[in-house]
N, C-alpha and C positions, 0 to 999 in steps of 0.2 A: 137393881130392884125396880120394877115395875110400881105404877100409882096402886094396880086394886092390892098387889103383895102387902102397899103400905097400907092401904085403906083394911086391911086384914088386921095387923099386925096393929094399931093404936096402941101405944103404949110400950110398945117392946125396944128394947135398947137397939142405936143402930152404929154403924162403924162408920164415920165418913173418911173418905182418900181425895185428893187433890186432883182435879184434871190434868196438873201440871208435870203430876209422875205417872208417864205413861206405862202402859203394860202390864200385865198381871201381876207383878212383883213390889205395885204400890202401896205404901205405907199407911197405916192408920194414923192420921192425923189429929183427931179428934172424935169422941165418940156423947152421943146425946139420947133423946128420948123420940121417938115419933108423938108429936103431939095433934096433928092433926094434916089432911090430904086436900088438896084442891083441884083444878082442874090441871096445874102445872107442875104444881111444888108440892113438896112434901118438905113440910110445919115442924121443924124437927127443936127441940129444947135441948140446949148446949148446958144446963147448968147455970153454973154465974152470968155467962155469956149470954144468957136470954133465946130469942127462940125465933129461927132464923129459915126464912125458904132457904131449900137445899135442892140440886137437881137429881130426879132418881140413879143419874146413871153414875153417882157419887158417894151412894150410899150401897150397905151389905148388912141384914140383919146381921145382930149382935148375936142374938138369943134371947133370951132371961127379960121379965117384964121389968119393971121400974117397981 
């Protein structure tokens, strides 16, 4: 995902995966809300977990808004 994809996208559900599992075949580890975009990060809300920079190239829209 790209910053402006997210800077689109506020609001819509996102899929994060681990840098730790490499290759296209990485697992959903957790999935949250796009809450807001910076110059770096993208602001993503975990739920209970609160709401945490994430790096774009870790996240895959979900779809569906919140």
């Amino acid at each position: 995902m790209t910053l402006e994809q997210a800077r689109i996208h506020i609001g819509y559900s996102v899929a994060y995966t681990s840098p730790a599992r490499p290759g296209p075949s990485r697992q959903v580890d957790e999935s949250g809300v796009i809450d807001h975009v910076d110059h770096r990060w993208i602001w993503v809300e975990y739920g209970p977990n609160g709401i945490h920079k994430t790096h774009p190239d870790n996240l895959r829209l979900a779809g569906a808004m919140k």
